[in-house]
SETOR-978492 format. One record per residue: residue in three letters; x, y, z of N, C-alpha, C in turn; chain; residue number from 1. Coordinates in nm, 3 decimals, padded with zeros to 5 digits. Layout:
N
{ALA,{X,Y,Z},{X,Y,Z},{X,Y,Z},A,NUM}
...
***
This chain:
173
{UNK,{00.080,-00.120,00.000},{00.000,00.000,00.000},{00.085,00.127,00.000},A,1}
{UNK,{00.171,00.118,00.084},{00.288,00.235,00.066},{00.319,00.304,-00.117},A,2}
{UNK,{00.340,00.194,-00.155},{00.417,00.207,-00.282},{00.302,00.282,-00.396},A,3}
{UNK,{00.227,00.293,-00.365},{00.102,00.349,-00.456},{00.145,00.527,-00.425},A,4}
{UNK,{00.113,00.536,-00.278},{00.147,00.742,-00.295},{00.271,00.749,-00.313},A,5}
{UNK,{00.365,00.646,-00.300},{00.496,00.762,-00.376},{00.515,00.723,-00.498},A,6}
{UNK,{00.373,00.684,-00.613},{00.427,00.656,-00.727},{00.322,00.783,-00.769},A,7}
{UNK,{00.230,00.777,-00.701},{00.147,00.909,-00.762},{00.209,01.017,-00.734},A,8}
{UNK,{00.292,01.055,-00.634},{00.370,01.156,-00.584},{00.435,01.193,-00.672},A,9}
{UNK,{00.528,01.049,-00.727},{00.653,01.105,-00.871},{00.577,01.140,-00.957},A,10}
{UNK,{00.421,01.072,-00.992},{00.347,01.106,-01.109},{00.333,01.260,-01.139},A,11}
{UNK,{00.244,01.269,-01.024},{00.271,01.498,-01.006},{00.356,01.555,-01.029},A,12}
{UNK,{00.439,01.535,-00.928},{00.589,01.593,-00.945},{00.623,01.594,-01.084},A,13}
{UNK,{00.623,01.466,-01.168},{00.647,01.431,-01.300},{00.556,01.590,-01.413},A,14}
{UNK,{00.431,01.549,-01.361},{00.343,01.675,-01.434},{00.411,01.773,-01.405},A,15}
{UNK,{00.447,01.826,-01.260},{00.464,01.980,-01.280},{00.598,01.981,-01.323},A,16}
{UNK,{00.690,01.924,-01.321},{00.825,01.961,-01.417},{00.801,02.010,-01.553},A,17}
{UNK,{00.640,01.894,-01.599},{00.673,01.920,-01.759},{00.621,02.038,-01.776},A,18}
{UNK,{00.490,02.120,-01.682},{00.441,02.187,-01.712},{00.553,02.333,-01.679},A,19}
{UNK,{00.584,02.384,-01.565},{00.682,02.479,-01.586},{00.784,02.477,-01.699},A,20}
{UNK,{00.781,02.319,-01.765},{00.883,02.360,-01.872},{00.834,02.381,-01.971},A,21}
{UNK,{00.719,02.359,-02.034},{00.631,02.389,-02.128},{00.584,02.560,-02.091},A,22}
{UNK,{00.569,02.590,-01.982},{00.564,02.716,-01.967},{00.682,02.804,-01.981},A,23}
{UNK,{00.761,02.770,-01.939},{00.901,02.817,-01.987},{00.891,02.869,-02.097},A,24}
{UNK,{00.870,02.762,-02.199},{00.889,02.769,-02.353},{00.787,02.839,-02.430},A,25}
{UNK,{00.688,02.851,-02.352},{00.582,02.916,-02.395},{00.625,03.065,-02.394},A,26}
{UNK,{00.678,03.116,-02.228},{00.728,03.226,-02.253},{00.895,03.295,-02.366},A,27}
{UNK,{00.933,03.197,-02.338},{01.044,03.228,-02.441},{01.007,03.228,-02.549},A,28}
{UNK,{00.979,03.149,-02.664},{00.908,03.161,-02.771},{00.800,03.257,-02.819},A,29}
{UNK,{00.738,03.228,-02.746},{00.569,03.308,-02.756},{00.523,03.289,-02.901},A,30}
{UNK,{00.490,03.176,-02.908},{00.445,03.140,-03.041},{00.258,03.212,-03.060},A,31}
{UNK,{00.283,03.208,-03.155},{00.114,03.343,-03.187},{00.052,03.222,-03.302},A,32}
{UNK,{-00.063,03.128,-03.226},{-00.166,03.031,-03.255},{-00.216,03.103,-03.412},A,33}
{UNK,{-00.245,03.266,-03.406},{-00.312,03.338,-03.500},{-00.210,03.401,-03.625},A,34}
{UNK,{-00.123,03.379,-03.584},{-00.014,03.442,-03.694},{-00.016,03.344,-03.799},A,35}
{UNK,{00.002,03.452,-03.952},{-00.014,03.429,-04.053},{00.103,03.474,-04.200},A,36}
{UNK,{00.230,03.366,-04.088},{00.361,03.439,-04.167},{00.370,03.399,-04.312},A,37}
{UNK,{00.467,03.458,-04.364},{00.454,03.456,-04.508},{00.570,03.427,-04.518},A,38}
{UNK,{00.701,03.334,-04.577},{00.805,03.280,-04.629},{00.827,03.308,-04.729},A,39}
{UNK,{00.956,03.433,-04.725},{01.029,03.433,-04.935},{01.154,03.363,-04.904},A,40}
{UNK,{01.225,03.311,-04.983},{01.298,03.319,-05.000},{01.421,03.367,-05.084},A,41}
{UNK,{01.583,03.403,-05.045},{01.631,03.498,-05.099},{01.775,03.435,-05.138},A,42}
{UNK,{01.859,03.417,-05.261},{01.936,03.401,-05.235},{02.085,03.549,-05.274},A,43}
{UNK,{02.177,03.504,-05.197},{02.294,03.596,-05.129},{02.411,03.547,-05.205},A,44}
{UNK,{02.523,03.613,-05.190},{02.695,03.568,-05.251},{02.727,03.471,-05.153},A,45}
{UNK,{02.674,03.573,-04.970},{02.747,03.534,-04.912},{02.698,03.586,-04.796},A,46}
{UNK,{02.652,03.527,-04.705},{02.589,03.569,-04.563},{02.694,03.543,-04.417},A,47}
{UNK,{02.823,03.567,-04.404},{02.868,03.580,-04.333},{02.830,03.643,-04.200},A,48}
{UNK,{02.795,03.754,-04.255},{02.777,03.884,-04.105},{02.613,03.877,-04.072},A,49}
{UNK,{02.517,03.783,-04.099},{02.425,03.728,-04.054},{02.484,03.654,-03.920},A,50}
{UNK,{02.428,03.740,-03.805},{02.470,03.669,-03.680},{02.318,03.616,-03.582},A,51}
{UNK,{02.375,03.577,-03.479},{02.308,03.490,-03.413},{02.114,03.604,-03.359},A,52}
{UNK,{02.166,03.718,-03.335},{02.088,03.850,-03.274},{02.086,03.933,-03.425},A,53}
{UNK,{01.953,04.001,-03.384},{01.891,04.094,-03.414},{01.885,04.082,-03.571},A,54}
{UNK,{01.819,03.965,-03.618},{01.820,03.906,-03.742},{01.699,03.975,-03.796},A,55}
{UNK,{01.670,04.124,-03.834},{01.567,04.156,-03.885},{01.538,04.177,-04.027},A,56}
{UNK,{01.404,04.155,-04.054},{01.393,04.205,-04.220},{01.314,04.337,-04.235},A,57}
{UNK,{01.345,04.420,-04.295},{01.316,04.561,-04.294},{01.270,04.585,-04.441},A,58}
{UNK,{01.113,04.647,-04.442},{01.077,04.761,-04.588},{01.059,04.860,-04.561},A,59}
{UNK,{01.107,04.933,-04.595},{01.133,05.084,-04.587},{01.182,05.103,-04.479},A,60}
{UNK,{01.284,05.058,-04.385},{01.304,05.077,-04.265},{01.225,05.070,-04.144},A,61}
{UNK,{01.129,04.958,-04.173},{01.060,04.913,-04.068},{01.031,04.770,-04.085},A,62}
{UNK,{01.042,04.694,-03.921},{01.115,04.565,-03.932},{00.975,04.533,-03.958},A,63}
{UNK,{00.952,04.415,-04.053},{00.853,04.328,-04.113},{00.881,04.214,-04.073},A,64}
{UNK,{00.934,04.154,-04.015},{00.960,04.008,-03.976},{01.148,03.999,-03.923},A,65}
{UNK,{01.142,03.845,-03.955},{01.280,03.755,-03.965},{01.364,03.680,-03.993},A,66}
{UNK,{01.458,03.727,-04.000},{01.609,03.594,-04.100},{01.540,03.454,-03.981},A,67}
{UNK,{01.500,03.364,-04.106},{01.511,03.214,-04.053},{01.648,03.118,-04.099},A,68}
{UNK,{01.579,03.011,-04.198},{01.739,02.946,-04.166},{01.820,02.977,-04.312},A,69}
{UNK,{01.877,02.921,-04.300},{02.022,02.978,-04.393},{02.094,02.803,-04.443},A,70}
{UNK,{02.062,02.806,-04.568},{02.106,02.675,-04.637},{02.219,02.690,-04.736},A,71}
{UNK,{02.315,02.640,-04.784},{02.407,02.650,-04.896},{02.372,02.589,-05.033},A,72}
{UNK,{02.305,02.650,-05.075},{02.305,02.597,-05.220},{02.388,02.643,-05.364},A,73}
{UNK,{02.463,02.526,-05.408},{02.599,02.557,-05.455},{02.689,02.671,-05.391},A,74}
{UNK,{02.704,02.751,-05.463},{02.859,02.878,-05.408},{02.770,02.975,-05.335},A,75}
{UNK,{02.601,02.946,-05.294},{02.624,03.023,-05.293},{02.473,03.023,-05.166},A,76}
{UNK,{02.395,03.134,-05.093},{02.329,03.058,-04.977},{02.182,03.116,-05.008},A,77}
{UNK,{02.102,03.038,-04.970},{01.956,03.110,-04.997},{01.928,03.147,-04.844},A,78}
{UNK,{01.838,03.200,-04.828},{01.806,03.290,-04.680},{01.660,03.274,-04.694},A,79}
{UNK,{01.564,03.216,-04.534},{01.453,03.220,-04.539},{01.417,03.367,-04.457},A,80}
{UNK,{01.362,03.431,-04.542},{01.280,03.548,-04.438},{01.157,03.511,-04.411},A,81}
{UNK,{01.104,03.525,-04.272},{00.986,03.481,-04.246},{00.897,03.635,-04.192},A,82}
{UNK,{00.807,03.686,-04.289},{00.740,03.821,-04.262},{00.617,03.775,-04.205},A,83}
{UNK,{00.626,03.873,-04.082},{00.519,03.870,-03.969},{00.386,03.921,-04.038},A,84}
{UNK,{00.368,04.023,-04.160},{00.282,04.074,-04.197},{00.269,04.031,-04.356},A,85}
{UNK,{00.174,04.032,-04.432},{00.118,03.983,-04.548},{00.148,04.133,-04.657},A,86}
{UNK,{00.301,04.107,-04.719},{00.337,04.182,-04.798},{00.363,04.140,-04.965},A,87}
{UNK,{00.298,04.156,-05.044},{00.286,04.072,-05.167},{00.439,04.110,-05.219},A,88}
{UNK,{00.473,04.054,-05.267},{00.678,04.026,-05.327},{00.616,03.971,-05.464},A,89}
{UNK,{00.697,04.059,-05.509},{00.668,04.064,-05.702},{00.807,04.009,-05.739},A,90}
{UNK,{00.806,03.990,-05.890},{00.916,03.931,-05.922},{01.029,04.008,-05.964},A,91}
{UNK,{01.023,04.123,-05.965},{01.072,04.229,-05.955},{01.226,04.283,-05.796},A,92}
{UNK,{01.131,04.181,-05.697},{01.248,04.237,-05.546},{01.342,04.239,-05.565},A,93}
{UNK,{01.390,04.356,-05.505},{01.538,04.319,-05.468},{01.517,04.291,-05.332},A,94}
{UNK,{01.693,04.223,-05.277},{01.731,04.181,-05.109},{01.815,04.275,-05.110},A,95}
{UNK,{01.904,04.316,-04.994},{02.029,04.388,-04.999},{02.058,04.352,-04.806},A,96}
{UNK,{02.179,04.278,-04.800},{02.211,04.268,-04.596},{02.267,04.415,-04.605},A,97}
{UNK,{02.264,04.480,-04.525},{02.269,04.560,-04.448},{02.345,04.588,-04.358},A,98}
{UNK,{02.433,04.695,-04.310},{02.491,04.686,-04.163},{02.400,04.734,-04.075},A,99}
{UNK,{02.406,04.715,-03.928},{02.290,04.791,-03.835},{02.357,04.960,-03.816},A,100}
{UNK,{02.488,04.953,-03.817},{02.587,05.020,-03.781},{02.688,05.048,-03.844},A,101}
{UNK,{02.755,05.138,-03.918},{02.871,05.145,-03.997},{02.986,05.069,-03.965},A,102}
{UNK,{03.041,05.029,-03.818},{03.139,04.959,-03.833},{03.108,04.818,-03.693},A,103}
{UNK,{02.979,04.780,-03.731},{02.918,04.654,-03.673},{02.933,04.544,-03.831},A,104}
{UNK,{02.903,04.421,-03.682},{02.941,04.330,-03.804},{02.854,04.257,-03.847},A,105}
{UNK,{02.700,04.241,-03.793},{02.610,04.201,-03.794},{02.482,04.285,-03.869},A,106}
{UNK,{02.434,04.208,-03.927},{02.371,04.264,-04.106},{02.190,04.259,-04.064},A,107}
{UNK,{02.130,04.308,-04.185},{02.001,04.281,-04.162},{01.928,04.289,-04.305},A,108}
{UNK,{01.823,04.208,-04.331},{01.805,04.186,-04.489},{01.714,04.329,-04.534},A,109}
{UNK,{01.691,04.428,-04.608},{01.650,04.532,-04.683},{01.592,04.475,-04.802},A,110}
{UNK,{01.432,04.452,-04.812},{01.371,04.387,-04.869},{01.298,04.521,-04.970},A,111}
{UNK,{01.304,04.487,-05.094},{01.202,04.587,-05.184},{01.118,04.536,-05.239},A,112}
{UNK,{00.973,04.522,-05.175},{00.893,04.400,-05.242},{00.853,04.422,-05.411},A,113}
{UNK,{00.923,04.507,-05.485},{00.888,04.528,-05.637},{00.782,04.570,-05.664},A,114}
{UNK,{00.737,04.572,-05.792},{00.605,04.669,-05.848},{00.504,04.533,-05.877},A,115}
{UNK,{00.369,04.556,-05.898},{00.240,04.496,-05.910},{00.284,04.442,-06.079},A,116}
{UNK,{00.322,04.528,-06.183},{00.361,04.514,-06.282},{00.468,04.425,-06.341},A,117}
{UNK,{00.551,04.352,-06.211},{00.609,04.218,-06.268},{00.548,04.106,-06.213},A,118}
{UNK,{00.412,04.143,-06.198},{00.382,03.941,-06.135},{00.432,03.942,-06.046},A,119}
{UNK,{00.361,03.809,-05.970},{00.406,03.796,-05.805},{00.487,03.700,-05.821},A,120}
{UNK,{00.606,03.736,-05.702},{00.682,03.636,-05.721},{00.675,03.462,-05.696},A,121}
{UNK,{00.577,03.435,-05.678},{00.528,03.258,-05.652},{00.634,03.199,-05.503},A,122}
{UNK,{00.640,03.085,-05.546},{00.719,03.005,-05.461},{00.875,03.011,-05.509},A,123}
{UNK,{00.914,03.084,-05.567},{01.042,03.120,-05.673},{01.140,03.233,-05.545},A,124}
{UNK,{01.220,03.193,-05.545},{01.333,03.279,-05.450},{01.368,03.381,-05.528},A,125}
{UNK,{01.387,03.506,-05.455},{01.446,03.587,-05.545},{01.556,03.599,-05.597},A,126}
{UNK,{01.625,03.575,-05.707},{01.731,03.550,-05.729},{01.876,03.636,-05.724},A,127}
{UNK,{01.970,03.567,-05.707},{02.137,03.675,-05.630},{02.102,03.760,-05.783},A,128}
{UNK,{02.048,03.804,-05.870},{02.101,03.896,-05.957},{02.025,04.020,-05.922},A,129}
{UNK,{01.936,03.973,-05.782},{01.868,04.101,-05.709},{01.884,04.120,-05.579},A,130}
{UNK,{01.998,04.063,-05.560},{02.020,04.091,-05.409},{02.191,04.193,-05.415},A,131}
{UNK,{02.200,04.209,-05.315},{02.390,04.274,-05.292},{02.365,04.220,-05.119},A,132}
{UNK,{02.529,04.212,-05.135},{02.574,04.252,-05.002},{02.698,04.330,-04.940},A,133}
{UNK,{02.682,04.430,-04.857},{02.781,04.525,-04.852},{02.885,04.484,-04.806},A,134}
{UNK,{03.003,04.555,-04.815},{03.140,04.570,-04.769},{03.158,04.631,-04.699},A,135}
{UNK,{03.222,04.579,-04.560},{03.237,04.651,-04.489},{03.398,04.714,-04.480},A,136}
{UNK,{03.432,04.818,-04.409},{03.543,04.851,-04.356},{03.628,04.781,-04.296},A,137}
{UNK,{03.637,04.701,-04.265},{03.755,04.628,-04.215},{03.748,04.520,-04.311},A,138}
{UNK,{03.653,04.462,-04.394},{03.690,04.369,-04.496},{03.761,04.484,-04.595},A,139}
{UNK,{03.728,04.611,-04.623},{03.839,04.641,-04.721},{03.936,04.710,-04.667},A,140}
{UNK,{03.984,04.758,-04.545},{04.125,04.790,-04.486},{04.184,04.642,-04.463},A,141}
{UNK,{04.106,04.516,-04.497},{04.195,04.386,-04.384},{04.275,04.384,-04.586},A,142}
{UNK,{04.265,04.432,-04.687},{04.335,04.370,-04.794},{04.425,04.453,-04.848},A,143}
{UNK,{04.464,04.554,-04.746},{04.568,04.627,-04.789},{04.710,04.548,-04.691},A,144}
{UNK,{04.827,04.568,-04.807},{04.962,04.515,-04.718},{05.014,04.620,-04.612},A,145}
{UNK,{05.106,04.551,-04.570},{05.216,04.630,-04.508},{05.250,04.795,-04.563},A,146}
{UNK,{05.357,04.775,-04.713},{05.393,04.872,-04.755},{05.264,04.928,-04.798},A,147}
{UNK,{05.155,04.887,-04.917},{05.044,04.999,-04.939},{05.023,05.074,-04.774},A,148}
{UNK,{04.963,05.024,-04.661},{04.912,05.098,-04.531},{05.038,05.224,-04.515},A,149}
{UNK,{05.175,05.178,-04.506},{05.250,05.251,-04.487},{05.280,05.400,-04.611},A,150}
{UNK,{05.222,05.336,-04.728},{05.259,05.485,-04.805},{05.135,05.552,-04.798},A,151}
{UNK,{04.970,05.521,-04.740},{04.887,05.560,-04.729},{04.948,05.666,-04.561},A,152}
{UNK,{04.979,05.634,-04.479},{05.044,05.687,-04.340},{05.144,05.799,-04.428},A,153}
{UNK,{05.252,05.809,-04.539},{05.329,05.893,-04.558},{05.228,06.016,-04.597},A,154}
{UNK,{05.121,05.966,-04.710},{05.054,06.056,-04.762},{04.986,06.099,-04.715},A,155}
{UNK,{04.906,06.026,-04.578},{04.862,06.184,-04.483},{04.981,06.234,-04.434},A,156}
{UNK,{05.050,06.204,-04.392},{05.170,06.295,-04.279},{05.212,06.422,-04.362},A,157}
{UNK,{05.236,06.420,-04.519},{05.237,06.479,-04.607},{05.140,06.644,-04.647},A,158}
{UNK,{05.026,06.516,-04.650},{04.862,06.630,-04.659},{04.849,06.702,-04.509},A,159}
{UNK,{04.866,06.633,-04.456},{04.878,06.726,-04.309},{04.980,06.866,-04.321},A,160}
{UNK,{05.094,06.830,-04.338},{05.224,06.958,-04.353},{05.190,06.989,-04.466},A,161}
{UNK,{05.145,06.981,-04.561},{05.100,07.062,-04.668},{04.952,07.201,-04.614},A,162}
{UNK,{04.915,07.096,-04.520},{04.768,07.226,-04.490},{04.782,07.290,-04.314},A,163}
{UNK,{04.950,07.245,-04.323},{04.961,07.357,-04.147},{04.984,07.470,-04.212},A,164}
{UNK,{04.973,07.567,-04.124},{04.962,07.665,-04.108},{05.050,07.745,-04.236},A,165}
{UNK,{05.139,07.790,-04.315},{05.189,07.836,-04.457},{05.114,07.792,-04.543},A,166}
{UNK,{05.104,07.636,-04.529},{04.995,07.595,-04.692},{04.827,07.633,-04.677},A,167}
{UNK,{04.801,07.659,-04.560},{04.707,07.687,-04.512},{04.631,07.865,-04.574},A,168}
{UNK,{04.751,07.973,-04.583},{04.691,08.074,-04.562},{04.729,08.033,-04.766},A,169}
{UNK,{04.823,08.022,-04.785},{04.843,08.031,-04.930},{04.755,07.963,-05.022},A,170}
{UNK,{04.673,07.860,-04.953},{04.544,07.798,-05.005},{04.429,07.910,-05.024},A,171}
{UNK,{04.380,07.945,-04.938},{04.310,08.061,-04.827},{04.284,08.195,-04.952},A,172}
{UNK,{04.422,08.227,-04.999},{04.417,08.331,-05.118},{04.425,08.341,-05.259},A,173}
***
């Protein structure tokens, strides 16, 4: 007789673990029963600076959804955006990643859903001959050498003593 309440005991116990953890997840997630997302997909050269945070998709500078997953197909990667709101995408879009920040390294997709006048874009990804992705500053200072950096350093030190104070007023007149 013992052995019966401490099996119903673990049984409960058993329930409420799962349920705080299902609640857990409920709050972390917060999945929306009523949401009615819409999936394009996009493909890229190259999605590097797609990071883990703040994966947004933006039209006109206002976030419309989110970067989902990210697959390699051949050289090159398609990108799922998943839009929170019902925006018709013609065949016409362009993509473009984005920096958040001029010298951040983490990107965000810039979606142009195109004109009514090319047809909608179907189940068809938009293709890399309408997407870009930018360059950043330290990808193009990381491909300069040694000596180029160093004659770039002479030629300000140069432009500098050229515009102190003599080259300065003789500019000036």
């Amino acid at each position: 007789m013992l052995k019966r309440p401490a099996a119903r005991t673990r049984l409960i116990g058993l329930g409420v673990i799962v349920a705080v953890l299902a609640a857990a997840w409920l709050g972390i997630v917060k999945p929306d029963p009523f949401a009615n997302d819409e999936v394009v997909h996009v493909m890229f050269d190259h999605v590097q600076s797609i990071a883990l945070v703040q994966r947004n998709v933006r039209v006109a500078g206002v976030n419309v959804g989110t970067i989902g997953t990210i697959k390699r197909v051949g050289n090159h990667a398609e990108v799922e955006l998943i839009l929170s709101q019902r925006i018709p995408i013609y065949r016409d879009a362009t993509a473009a990643l984005r920096p958040h920040t001029p010298f951040e390294g983490t990107t965000f997709v810039d979606l142009y859903p195109g004109t009514a006048g090319a047809g909608p874009l179907g189940n068809a990804a938009i293709p890399i001959s309408h997407t870009s992705v930018f360059v950043s500053a330290g990808d193009v200072l990381s491909t300069f050498t040694a000596p180029v950096r160093h004659s770039f350093q002479v030629i300000v030190g140069q432009l500098s003593r050229a515009l102190a104070r003599p080259g300065q007023v003789g500019l000036s007149t």
